[in-house]
SEBA-82059 format. One record per residue (C-alpha): residue number from 1; y, z, x. Coordinates in nm, 2 decimals, padded with zeros to 4 digits, always signed. Each point is the difference from the previous one (the first is absolute). Layout:
# residues N
+-----+--------+--------+--------+
! seq !  north !     up !   east !
+-----+--------+--------+--------+
! NUM !      Y !      Z !      X !
...
+-----+--------+--------+--------+
This chain:
# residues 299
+-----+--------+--------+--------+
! seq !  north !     up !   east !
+-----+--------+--------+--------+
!   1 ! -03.38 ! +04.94 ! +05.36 !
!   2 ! -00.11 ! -00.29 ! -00.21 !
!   3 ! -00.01 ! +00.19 ! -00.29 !
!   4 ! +00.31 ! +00.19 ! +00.08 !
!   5 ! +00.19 ! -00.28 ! +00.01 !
!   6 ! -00.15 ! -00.16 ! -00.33 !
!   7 ! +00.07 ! +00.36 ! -00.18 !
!   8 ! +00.38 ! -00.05 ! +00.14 !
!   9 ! -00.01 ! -00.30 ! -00.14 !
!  10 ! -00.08 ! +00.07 ! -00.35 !
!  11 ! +00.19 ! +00.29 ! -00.02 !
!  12 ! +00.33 ! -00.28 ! +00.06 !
!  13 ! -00.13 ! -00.16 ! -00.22 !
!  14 ! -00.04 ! +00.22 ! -00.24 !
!  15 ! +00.35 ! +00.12 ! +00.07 !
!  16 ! +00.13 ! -00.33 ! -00.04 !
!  17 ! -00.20 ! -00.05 ! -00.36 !
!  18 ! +00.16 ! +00.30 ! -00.08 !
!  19 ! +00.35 ! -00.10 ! +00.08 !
!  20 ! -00.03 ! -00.31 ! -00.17 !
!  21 ! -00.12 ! +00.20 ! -00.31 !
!  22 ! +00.25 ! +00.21 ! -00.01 !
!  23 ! +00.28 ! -00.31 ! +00.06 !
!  24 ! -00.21 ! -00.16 ! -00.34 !
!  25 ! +00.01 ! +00.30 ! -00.19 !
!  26 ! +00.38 ! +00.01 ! +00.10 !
!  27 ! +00.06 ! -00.34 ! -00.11 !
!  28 ! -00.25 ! +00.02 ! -00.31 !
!  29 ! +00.24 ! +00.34 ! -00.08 !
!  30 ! +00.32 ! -00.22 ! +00.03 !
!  31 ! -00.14 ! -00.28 ! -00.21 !
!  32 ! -00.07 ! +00.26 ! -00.22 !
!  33 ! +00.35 ! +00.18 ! -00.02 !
!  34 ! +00.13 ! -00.40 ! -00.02 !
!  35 ! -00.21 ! -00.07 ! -00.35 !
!  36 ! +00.08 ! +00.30 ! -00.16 !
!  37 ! +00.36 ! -00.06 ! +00.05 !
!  38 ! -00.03 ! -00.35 ! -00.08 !
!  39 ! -00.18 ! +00.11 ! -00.35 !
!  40 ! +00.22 ! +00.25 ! +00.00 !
!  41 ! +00.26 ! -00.26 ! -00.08 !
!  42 ! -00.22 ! -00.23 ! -00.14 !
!  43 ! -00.02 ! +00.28 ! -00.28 !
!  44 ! +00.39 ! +00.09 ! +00.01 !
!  45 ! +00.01 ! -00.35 ! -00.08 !
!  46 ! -00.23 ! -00.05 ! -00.26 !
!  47 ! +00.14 ! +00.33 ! -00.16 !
!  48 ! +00.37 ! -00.13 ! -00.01 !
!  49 ! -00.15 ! -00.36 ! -00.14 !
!  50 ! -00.23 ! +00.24 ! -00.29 !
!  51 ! +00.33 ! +00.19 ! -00.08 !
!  52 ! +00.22 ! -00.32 ! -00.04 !
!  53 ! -00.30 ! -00.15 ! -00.17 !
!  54 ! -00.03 ! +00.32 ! -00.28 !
!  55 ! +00.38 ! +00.01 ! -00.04 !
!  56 ! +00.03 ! -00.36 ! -00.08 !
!  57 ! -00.33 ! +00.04 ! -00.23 !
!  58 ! +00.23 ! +00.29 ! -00.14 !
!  59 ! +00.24 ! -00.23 ! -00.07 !
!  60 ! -00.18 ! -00.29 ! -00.14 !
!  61 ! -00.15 ! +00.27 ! -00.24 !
!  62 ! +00.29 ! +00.14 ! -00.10 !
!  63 ! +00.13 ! -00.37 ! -00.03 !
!  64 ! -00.31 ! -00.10 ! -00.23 !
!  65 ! +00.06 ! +00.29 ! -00.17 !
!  66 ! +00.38 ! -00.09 ! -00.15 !
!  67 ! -00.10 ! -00.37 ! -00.08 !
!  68 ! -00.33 ! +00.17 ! -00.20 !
!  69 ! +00.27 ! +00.20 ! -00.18 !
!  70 ! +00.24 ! -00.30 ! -00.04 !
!  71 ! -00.29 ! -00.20 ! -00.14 !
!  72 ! -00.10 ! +00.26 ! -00.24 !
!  73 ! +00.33 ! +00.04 ! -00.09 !
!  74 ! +00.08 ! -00.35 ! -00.03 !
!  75 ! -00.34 ! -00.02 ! -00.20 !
!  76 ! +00.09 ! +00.27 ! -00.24 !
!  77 ! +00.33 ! -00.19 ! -00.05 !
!  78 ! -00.16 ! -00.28 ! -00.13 !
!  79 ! -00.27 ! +00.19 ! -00.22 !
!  80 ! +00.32 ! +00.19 ! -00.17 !
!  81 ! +00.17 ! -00.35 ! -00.10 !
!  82 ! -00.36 ! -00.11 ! -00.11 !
!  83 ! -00.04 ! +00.28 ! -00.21 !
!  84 ! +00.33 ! +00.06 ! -00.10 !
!  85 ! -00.03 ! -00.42 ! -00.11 !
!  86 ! -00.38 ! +00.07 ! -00.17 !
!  87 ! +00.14 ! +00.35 ! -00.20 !
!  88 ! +00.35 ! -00.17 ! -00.12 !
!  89 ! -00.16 ! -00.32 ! -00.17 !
!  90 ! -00.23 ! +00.24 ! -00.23 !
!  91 ! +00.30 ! +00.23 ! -00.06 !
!  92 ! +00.28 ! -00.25 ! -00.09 !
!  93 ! -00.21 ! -00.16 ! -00.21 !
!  94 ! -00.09 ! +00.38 ! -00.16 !
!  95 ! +00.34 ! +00.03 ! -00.02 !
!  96 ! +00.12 ! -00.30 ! -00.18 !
!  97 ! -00.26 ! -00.01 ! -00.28 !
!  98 ! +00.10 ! +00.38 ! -00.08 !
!  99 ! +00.35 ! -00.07 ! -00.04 !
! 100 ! -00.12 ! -00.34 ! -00.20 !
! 101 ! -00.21 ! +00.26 ! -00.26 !
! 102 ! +00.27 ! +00.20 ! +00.00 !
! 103 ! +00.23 ! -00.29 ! -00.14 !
! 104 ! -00.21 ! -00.15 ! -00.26 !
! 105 ! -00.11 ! +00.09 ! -00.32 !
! 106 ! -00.35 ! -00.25 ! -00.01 !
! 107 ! -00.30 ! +00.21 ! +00.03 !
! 108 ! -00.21 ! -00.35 ! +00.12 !
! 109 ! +00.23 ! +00.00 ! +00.29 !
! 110 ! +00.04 ! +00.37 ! +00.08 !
! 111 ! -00.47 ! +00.00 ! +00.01 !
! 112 ! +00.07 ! -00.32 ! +00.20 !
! 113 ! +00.26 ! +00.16 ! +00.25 !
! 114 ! -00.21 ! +00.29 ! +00.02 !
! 115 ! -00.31 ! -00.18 ! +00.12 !
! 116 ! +00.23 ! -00.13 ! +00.29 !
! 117 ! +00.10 ! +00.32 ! +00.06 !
! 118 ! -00.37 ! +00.12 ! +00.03 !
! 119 ! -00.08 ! -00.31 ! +00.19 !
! 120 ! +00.28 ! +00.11 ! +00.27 !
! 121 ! -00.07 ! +00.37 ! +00.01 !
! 122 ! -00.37 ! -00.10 ! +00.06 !
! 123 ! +00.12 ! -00.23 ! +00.29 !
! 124 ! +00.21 ! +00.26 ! +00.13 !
! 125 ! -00.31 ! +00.24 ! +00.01 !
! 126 ! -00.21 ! -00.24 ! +00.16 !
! 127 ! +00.25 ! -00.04 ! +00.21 !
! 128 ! +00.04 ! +00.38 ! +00.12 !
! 129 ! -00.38 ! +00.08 ! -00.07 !
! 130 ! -00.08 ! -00.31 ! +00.31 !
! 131 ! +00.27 ! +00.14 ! +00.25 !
! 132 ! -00.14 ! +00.38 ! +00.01 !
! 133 ! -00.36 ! -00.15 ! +00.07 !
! 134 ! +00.17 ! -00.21 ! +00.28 !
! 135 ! +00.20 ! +00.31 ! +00.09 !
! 136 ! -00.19 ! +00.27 ! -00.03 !
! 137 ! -00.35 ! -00.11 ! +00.15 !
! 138 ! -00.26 ! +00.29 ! +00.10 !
! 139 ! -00.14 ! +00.05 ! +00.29 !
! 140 ! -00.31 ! -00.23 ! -00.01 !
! 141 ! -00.36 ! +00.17 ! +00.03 !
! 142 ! -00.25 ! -00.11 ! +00.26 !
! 143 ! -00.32 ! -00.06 ! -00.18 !
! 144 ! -00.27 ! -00.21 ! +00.11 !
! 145 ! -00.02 ! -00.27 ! -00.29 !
! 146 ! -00.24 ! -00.28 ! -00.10 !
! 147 ! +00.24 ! -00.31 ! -00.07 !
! 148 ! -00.26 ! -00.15 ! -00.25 !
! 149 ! -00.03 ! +00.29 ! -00.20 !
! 150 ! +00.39 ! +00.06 ! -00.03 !
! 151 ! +00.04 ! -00.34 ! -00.13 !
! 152 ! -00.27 ! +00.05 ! -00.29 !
! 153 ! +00.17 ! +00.31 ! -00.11 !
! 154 ! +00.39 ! -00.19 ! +00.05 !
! 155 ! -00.20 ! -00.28 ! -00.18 !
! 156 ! -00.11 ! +00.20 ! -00.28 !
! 157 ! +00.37 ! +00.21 ! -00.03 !
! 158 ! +00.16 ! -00.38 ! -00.01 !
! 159 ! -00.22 ! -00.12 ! -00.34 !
! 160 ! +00.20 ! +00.12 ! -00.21 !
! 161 ! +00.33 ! -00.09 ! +00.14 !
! 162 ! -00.08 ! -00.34 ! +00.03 !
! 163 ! -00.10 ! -00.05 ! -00.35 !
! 164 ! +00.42 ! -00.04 ! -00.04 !
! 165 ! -00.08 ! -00.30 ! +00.20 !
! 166 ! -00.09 ! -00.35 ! -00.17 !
! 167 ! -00.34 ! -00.19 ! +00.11 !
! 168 ! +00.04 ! +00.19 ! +00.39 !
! 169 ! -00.38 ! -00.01 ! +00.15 !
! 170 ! -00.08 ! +00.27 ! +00.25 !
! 171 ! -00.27 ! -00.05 ! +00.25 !
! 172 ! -00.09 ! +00.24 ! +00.26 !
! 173 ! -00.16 ! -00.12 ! +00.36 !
! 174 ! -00.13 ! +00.29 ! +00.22 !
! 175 ! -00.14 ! -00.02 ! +00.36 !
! 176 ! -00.30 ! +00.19 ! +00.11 !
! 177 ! -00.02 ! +00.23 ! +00.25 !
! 178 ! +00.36 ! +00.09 ! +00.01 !
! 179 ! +00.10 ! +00.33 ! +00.19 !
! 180 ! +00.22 ! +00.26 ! -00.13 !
! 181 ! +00.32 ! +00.00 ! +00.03 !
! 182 ! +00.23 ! +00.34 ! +00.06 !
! 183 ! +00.26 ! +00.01 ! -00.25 !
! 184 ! +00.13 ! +00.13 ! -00.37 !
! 185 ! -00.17 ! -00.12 ! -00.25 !
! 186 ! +00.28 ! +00.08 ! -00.26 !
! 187 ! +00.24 ! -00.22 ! +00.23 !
! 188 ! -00.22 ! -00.26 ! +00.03 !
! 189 ! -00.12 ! -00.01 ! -00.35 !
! 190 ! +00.35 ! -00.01 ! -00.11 !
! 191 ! +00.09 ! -00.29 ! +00.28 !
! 192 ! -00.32 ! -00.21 ! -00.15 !
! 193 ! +00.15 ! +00.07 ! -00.36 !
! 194 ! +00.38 ! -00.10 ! +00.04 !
! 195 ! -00.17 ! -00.33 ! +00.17 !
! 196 ! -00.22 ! -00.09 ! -00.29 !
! 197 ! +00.25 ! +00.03 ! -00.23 !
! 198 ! +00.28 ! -00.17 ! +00.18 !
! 199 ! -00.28 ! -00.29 ! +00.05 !
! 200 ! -00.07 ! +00.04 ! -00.41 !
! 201 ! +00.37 ! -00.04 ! -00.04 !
! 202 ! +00.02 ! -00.31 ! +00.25 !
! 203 ! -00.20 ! -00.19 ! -00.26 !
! 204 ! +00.17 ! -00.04 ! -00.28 !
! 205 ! -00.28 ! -00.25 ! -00.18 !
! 206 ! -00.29 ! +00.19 ! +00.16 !
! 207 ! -00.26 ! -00.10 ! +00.24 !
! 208 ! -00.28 ! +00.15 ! +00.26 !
! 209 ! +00.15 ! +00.36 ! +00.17 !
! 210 ! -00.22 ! +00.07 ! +00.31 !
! 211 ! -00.06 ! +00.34 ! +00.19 !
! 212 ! -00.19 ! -00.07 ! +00.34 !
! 213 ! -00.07 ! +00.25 ! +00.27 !
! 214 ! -00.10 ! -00.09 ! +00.35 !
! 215 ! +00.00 ! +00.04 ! +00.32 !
! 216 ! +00.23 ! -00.14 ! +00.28 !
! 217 ! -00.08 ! -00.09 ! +00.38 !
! 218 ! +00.15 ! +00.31 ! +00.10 !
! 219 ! -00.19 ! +00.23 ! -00.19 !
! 220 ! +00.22 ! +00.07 ! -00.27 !
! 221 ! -00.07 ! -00.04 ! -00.40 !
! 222 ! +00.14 ! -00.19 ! -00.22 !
! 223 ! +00.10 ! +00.02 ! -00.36 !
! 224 ! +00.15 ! -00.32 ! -00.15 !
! 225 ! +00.12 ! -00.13 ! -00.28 !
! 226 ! +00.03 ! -00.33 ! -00.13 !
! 227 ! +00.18 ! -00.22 ! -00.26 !
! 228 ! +00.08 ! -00.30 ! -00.11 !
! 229 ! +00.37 ! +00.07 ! -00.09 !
! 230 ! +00.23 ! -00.22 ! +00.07 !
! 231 ! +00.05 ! +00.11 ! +00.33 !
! 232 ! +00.33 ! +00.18 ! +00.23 !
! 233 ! +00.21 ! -00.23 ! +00.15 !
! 234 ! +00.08 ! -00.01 ! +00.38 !
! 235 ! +00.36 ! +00.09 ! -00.04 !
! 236 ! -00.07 ! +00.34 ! -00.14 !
! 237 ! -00.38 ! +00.11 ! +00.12 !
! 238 ! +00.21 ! +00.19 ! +00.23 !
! 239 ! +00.17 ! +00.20 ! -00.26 !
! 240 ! -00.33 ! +00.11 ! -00.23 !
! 241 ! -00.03 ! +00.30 ! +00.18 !
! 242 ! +00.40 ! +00.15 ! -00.02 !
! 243 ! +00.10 ! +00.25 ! -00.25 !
! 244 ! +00.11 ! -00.18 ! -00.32 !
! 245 ! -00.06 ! -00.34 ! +00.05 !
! 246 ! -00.20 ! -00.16 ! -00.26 !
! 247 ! -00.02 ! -00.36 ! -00.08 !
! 248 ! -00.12 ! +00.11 ! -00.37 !
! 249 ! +00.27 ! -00.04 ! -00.29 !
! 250 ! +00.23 ! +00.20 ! -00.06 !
! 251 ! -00.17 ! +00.35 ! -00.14 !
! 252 ! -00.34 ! -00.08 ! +00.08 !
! 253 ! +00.01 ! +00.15 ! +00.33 !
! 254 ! +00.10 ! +00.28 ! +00.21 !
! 255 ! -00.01 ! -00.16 ! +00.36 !
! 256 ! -00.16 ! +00.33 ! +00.13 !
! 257 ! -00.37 ! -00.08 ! -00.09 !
! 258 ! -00.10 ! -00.22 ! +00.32 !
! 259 ! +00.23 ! +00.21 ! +00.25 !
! 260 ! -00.17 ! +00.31 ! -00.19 !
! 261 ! -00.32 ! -00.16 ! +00.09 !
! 262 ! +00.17 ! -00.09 ! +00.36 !
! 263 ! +00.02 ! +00.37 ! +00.07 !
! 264 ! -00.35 ! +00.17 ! -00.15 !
! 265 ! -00.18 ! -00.25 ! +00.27 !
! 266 ! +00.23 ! +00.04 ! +00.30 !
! 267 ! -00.03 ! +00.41 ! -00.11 !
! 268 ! -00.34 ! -00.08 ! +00.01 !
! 269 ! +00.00 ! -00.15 ! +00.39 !
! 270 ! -00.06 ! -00.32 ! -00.21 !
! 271 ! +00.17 ! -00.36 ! -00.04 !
! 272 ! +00.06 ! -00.21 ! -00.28 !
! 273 ! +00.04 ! -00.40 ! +00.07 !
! 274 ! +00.08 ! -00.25 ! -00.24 !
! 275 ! -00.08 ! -00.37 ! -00.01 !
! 276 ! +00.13 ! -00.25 ! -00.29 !
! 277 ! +00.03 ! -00.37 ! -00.06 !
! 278 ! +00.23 ! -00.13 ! -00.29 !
! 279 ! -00.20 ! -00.13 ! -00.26 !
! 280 ! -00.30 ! +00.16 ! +00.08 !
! 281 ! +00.00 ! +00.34 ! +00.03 !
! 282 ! +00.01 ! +00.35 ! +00.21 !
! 283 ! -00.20 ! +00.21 ! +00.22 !
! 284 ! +00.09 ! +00.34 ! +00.07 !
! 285 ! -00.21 ! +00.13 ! +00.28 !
! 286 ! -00.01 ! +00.44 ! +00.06 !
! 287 ! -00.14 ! +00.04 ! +00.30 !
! 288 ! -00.17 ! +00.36 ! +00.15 !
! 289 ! -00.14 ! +00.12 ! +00.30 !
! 290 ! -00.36 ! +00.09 ! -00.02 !
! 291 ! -00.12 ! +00.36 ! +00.04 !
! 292 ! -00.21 ! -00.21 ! +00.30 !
! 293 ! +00.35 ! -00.04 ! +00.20 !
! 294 ! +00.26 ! +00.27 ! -00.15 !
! 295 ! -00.19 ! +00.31 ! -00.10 !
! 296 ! +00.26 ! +00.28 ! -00.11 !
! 297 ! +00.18 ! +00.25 ! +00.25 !
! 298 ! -00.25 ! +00.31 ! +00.04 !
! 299 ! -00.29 ! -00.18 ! -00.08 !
+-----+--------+--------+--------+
Protein backbone atom coordinates (compact mmCIF):
# COMPACT_ATOMS: atom_id res chain seq x y z
CA UNK A 1 0.00 0.00 0.00
CA UNK A 2 2.93 2.10 0.94
CA UNK A 3 4.26 1.97 -2.24
CA UNK A 4 1.05 2.36 -3.92
CA UNK A 5 0.33 5.32 -2.49
CA UNK A 6 3.95 6.84 -3.08
CA UNK A 7 3.59 5.61 -6.95
CA UNK A 8 0.05 7.72 -6.82
CA UNK A 9 1.91 10.23 -5.59
CA UNK A 10 4.48 10.72 -8.16
CA UNK A 11 2.34 10.10 -10.87
CA UNK A 12 0.39 13.71 -9.53
CA UNK A 13 3.21 14.90 -9.47
CA UNK A 14 4.35 14.22 -12.52
CA UNK A 15 1.01 15.27 -13.88
CA UNK A 16 1.32 18.44 -12.20
CA UNK A 17 5.13 19.06 -13.69
CA UNK A 18 3.69 18.41 -16.73
CA UNK A 19 0.89 20.87 -16.54
CA UNK A 20 3.02 23.50 -15.45
CA UNK A 21 5.28 22.70 -18.50
CA UNK A 22 2.99 22.87 -20.79
CA UNK A 23 1.43 26.39 -19.06
CA UNK A 24 5.53 27.60 -19.53
CA UNK A 25 5.85 26.50 -22.95
CA UNK A 26 2.43 28.39 -23.41
CA UNK A 27 3.63 31.40 -21.99
CA UNK A 28 7.28 31.08 -23.44
CA UNK A 29 5.08 30.64 -27.02
CA UNK A 30 3.26 34.00 -26.24
CA UNK A 31 6.36 35.85 -25.29
CA UNK A 32 7.57 34.61 -28.28
CA UNK A 33 4.61 35.69 -30.72
CA UNK A 34 4.96 39.19 -28.53
CA UNK A 35 8.86 39.85 -29.67
CA UNK A 36 8.45 39.01 -32.99
CA UNK A 37 5.70 41.45 -33.34
CA UNK A 38 7.35 43.89 -31.39
CA UNK A 39 10.56 43.48 -33.86
CA UNK A 40 8.25 43.25 -36.27
CA UNK A 41 7.65 46.91 -35.80
CA UNK A 42 10.81 47.63 -34.43
CA UNK A 43 11.88 46.81 -38.09
CA UNK A 44 8.76 48.59 -39.89
CA UNK A 45 10.10 51.32 -38.00
CA UNK A 46 13.55 51.32 -38.67
CA UNK A 47 12.58 50.67 -42.43
CA UNK A 48 10.43 53.86 -42.74
CA UNK A 49 13.37 55.93 -40.66
CA UNK A 50 16.16 54.11 -43.52
CA UNK A 51 13.78 55.20 -46.40
CA UNK A 52 13.37 58.94 -45.08
CA UNK A 53 17.00 58.68 -44.25
CA UNK A 54 18.07 57.56 -48.23
CA UNK A 55 15.51 60.03 -49.73
CA UNK A 56 16.87 62.96 -47.83
CA UNK A 57 20.62 61.64 -48.61
CA UNK A 58 18.95 61.66 -52.24
CA UNK A 59 18.34 65.00 -51.81
CA UNK A 60 21.27 66.40 -50.19
CA UNK A 61 23.17 64.65 -53.19
CA UNK A 62 21.27 65.97 -55.70
CA UNK A 63 21.56 69.30 -53.70
CA UNK A 64 25.57 69.09 -53.59
CA UNK A 65 25.35 68.17 -56.85
CA UNK A 66 23.81 71.79 -58.36
CA UNK A 67 26.06 73.95 -56.02
CA UNK A 68 29.28 71.61 -57.51
CA UNK A 69 27.90 72.73 -60.94
CA UNK A 70 27.24 76.34 -59.86
CA UNK A 71 30.71 76.44 -58.49
CA UNK A 72 32.23 75.15 -61.59
CA UNK A 73 30.31 77.36 -63.44
CA UNK A 74 30.91 80.25 -61.38
CA UNK A 75 34.68 79.07 -61.55
CA UNK A 76 34.77 78.86 -65.29
CA UNK A 77 33.25 82.43 -65.27
CA UNK A 78 35.99 83.78 -63.73
CA UNK A 79 38.85 81.74 -65.72
CA UNK A 80 37.05 83.18 -69.07
CA UNK A 81 37.36 87.01 -67.83
CA UNK A 82 41.00 85.93 -66.68
CA UNK A 83 41.84 84.79 -69.92
CA UNK A 84 39.90 86.85 -72.00
CA UNK A 85 42.00 89.88 -69.72
CA UNK A 86 45.59 87.73 -70.12
CA UNK A 87 44.87 87.12 -74.27
CA UNK A 88 43.57 90.97 -74.93
CA UNK A 89 46.66 92.79 -73.33
CA UNK A 90 49.14 90.69 -75.91
CA UNK A 91 46.69 91.28 -78.69
CA UNK A 92 45.93 95.10 -78.50
CA UNK A 93 49.20 95.69 -78.03
CA UNK A 94 49.77 93.27 -81.50
CA UNK A 95 47.42 95.32 -82.83
CA UNK A 96 48.51 98.87 -82.31
CA UNK A 97 52.20 98.39 -83.34
CA UNK A 98 50.88 96.84 -86.77
CA UNK A 99 48.74 99.65 -87.59
CA UNK A 100 51.91 101.99 -86.14
CA UNK A 101 54.27 100.12 -89.02
CA UNK A 102 51.75 100.41 -91.29
CA UNK A 103 51.80 104.35 -90.86
CA UNK A 104 55.45 105.13 -90.85
CA UNK A 105 57.89 105.18 -93.24
CA UNK A 106 61.22 104.66 -90.57
CA UNK A 107 62.64 101.33 -90.96
CA UNK A 108 64.35 101.82 -87.08
CA UNK A 109 60.89 102.05 -85.85
CA UNK A 110 59.10 99.56 -88.03
CA UNK A 111 62.35 96.59 -86.53
CA UNK A 112 61.55 98.26 -83.22
CA UNK A 113 57.61 97.80 -83.48
CA UNK A 114 58.20 94.51 -84.74
CA UNK A 115 60.22 93.26 -81.78
CA UNK A 116 57.07 94.35 -79.65
CA UNK A 117 55.03 92.59 -81.76
CA UNK A 118 57.22 89.37 -81.34
CA UNK A 119 57.52 90.06 -77.67
CA UNK A 120 53.46 90.01 -77.51
CA UNK A 121 52.89 87.05 -79.80
CA UNK A 122 55.43 85.20 -77.65
CA UNK A 123 53.43 86.20 -74.45
CA UNK A 124 50.33 85.28 -76.05
CA UNK A 125 51.80 81.72 -76.72
CA UNK A 126 53.03 81.30 -73.40
CA UNK A 127 49.97 82.25 -72.45
CA UNK A 128 47.95 79.48 -74.46
CA UNK A 129 50.89 76.94 -74.33
CA UNK A 130 50.37 77.19 -69.96
CA UNK A 131 46.50 76.88 -70.01
CA UNK A 132 46.29 73.48 -72.19
CA UNK A 133 48.93 71.91 -69.61
CA UNK A 134 46.49 73.14 -66.84
CA UNK A 135 43.58 71.96 -69.00
CA UNK A 136 44.37 69.17 -70.47
CA UNK A 137 46.38 67.05 -67.71
CA UNK A 138 46.75 63.16 -68.29
CA UNK A 139 45.79 60.73 -66.34
CA UNK A 140 48.79 60.31 -63.91
CA UNK A 141 50.71 56.83 -63.73
CA UNK A 142 51.21 54.94 -60.53
CA UNK A 143 54.80 54.11 -60.40
CA UNK A 144 56.65 53.36 -57.39
CA UNK A 145 59.43 56.19 -57.37
CA UNK A 146 62.58 57.01 -55.34
CA UNK A 147 62.18 60.80 -54.39
CA UNK A 148 66.02 61.27 -54.16
CA UNK A 149 66.69 59.97 -57.42
CA UNK A 150 63.86 62.12 -59.25
CA UNK A 151 65.38 65.19 -57.78
CA UNK A 152 68.96 64.39 -59.31
CA UNK A 153 67.54 63.87 -62.65
CA UNK A 154 64.99 67.28 -62.14
CA UNK A 155 68.43 68.70 -60.82
CA UNK A 156 70.36 67.78 -63.71
CA UNK A 157 67.28 68.91 -66.47
CA UNK A 158 67.25 72.45 -64.43
CA UNK A 159 71.28 73.33 -65.09
CA UNK A 160 70.82 74.61 -67.92
CA UNK A 161 67.87 76.66 -67.35
CA UNK A 162 69.17 78.24 -64.57
CA UNK A 163 72.23 79.49 -66.30
CA UNK A 164 69.57 82.50 -67.51
CA UNK A 165 69.74 83.22 -63.81
CA UNK A 166 72.50 85.62 -62.29
CA UNK A 167 74.78 84.27 -59.21
CA UNK A 168 71.51 81.70 -58.08
CA UNK A 169 73.37 78.75 -55.95
CA UNK A 170 71.62 75.41 -55.93
CA UNK A 171 72.13 73.03 -53.07
CA UNK A 172 70.47 69.82 -52.76
CA UNK A 173 69.67 68.08 -49.18
CA UNK A 174 68.40 64.39 -49.28
CA UNK A 175 67.21 62.21 -46.41
CA UNK A 176 68.20 58.66 -46.08
CA UNK A 177 66.11 55.89 -45.94
CA UNK A 178 63.18 57.55 -47.62
CA UNK A 179 60.28 55.15 -48.96
CA UNK A 180 58.80 55.41 -52.28
CA UNK A 181 56.31 57.25 -53.04
CA UNK A 182 53.28 56.10 -55.65
CA UNK A 183 52.89 58.74 -58.17
CA UNK A 184 53.91 60.27 -61.86
CA UNK A 185 57.07 61.07 -62.13
CA UNK A 186 56.44 63.34 -65.22
CA UNK A 187 53.93 65.33 -62.94
CA UNK A 188 56.07 65.52 -60.23
CA UNK A 189 59.13 66.37 -62.18
CA UNK A 190 57.30 69.07 -63.81
CA UNK A 191 55.76 70.32 -60.31
CA UNK A 192 59.62 70.40 -58.83
CA UNK A 193 60.64 72.34 -62.13
CA UNK A 194 57.92 75.21 -62.29
CA UNK A 195 58.95 75.65 -58.45
CA UNK A 196 62.62 76.03 -59.01
CA UNK A 197 62.17 78.35 -61.46
CA UNK A 198 59.54 80.49 -59.96
CA UNK A 199 62.08 80.44 -56.77
CA UNK A 200 64.99 81.44 -59.51
CA UNK A 201 62.70 84.15 -60.61
CA UNK A 202 61.82 85.33 -56.92
CA UNK A 203 65.54 86.45 -56.70
CA UNK A 204 66.14 88.92 -58.80
CA UNK A 205 69.96 89.55 -57.38
CA UNK A 206 70.57 85.85 -56.84
CA UNK A 207 71.22 83.93 -53.79
CA UNK A 208 71.13 80.07 -52.24
CA UNK A 209 68.01 77.91 -53.99
CA UNK A 210 67.44 74.83 -51.88
CA UNK A 211 65.71 71.34 -52.78
CA UNK A 212 65.18 69.23 -49.57
CA UNK A 213 63.28 66.01 -49.30
CA UNK A 214 62.07 64.56 -46.03
CA UNK A 215 59.91 62.87 -44.24
CA UNK A 216 56.88 64.08 -42.11
CA UNK A 217 55.37 62.57 -38.73
CA UNK A 218 52.74 61.09 -40.65
CA UNK A 219 54.67 59.16 -42.96
CA UNK A 220 54.60 61.21 -45.82
CA UNK A 221 57.72 62.68 -48.04
CA UNK A 222 58.61 65.74 -48.53
CA UNK A 223 60.13 67.73 -51.35
CA UNK A 224 60.85 71.49 -50.57
CA UNK A 225 62.13 74.16 -51.87
CA UNK A 226 63.67 77.11 -50.44
CA UNK A 227 64.58 80.74 -51.22
CA UNK A 228 65.56 83.78 -50.10
CA UNK A 229 63.27 85.93 -52.25
CA UNK A 230 61.77 88.55 -50.93
CA UNK A 231 58.99 86.70 -49.71
CA UNK A 232 54.71 86.65 -50.43
CA UNK A 233 52.87 88.83 -48.50
CA UNK A 234 49.94 87.81 -46.21
CA UNK A 235 47.30 89.64 -48.15
CA UNK A 236 47.73 87.53 -51.18
CA UNK A 237 49.38 83.92 -50.02
CA UNK A 238 45.89 83.05 -50.47
CA UNK A 239 45.77 83.82 -53.99
CA UNK A 240 49.22 81.98 -55.37
CA UNK A 241 47.44 79.08 -56.18
CA UNK A 242 44.35 80.70 -58.52
CA UNK A 243 44.40 80.69 -62.21
CA UNK A 244 46.16 83.94 -63.37
CA UNK A 245 47.29 85.56 -60.46
CA UNK A 246 50.79 86.43 -60.50
CA UNK A 247 52.46 89.03 -58.47
CA UNK A 248 55.31 89.15 -61.29
CA UNK A 249 55.28 92.32 -63.70
CA UNK A 250 53.48 92.67 -66.20
CA UNK A 251 54.60 89.89 -69.07
CA UNK A 252 56.78 87.95 -67.01
CA UNK A 253 54.23 85.63 -65.84
CA UNK A 254 51.38 83.51 -66.68
CA UNK A 255 49.64 82.97 -63.19
CA UNK A 256 49.04 79.32 -64.20
CA UNK A 257 52.53 77.86 -63.15
CA UNK A 258 51.79 77.37 -59.20
CA UNK A 259 48.04 76.42 -59.68
CA UNK A 260 49.57 74.03 -62.61
CA UNK A 261 51.77 72.71 -59.91
CA UNK A 262 48.47 72.91 -57.44
CA UNK A 263 46.84 70.25 -59.63
CA UNK A 264 49.89 67.68 -60.77
CA UNK A 265 50.24 67.02 -56.75
CA UNK A 266 46.57 66.97 -55.69
CA UNK A 267 46.29 64.51 -59.18
CA UNK A 268 48.88 62.87 -57.55
CA UNK A 269 46.93 62.25 -53.92
CA UNK A 270 49.55 64.85 -52.89
CA UNK A 271 49.58 68.45 -51.22
CA UNK A 272 51.52 71.35 -51.77
CA UNK A 273 51.89 74.01 -48.67
CA UNK A 274 53.58 77.18 -48.70
CA UNK A 275 55.31 79.15 -46.00
CA UNK A 276 56.81 82.84 -46.51
CA UNK A 277 58.04 85.73 -44.42
CA UNK A 278 58.59 89.19 -46.19
CA UNK A 279 61.98 89.91 -46.36
CA UNK A 280 63.18 86.63 -46.05
CA UNK A 281 62.08 84.28 -48.25
CA UNK A 282 59.72 81.18 -49.31
CA UNK A 283 59.24 77.61 -48.68
CA UNK A 284 57.11 75.61 -50.82
CA UNK A 285 56.53 72.30 -49.31
CA UNK A 286 54.94 69.06 -51.88
CA UNK A 287 54.01 66.67 -49.80
CA UNK A 288 53.26 62.61 -50.83
CA UNK A 289 52.01 59.68 -49.33
CA UNK A 290 54.50 56.98 -48.99
CA UNK A 291 54.06 53.62 -50.84
CA UNK A 292 54.28 52.45 -46.84
CA UNK A 293 50.61 54.11 -46.21
CA UNK A 294 48.99 54.49 -49.89
CA UNK A 295 50.13 51.73 -52.11
CA UNK A 296 48.07 51.91 -55.55
CA UNK A 297 44.50 50.35 -56.16
CA UNK A 298 45.12 46.57 -57.32
CA UNK A 299 48.31 46.28 -55.79
Amino acid sequence: MDETEALKRRITELAIELEDAKNLGAARERLLVRNIEELNEVYLSLRDKVSGIRERDQRIREFDAILTRANRLSSLGELAASIAHEIKNPLISIQGFARRIVAVDDAEKIEKYASYIEKEAERLSTVLARLLDFSRMSEPKQDALDVNELVDDTVLFLEHHLTRFKNIQLTVEKAEGLPSVYADKIHIQQALFNLVMNAAQAMSGGGPLLIRTGRTNDDQVAIEVVDKGPGISKDVIGQIFEPFFTTKPKGEGTGLGLPLCKRLIEANRGTIEVESTPGEGSTFRVLLPSGETAAPEGT
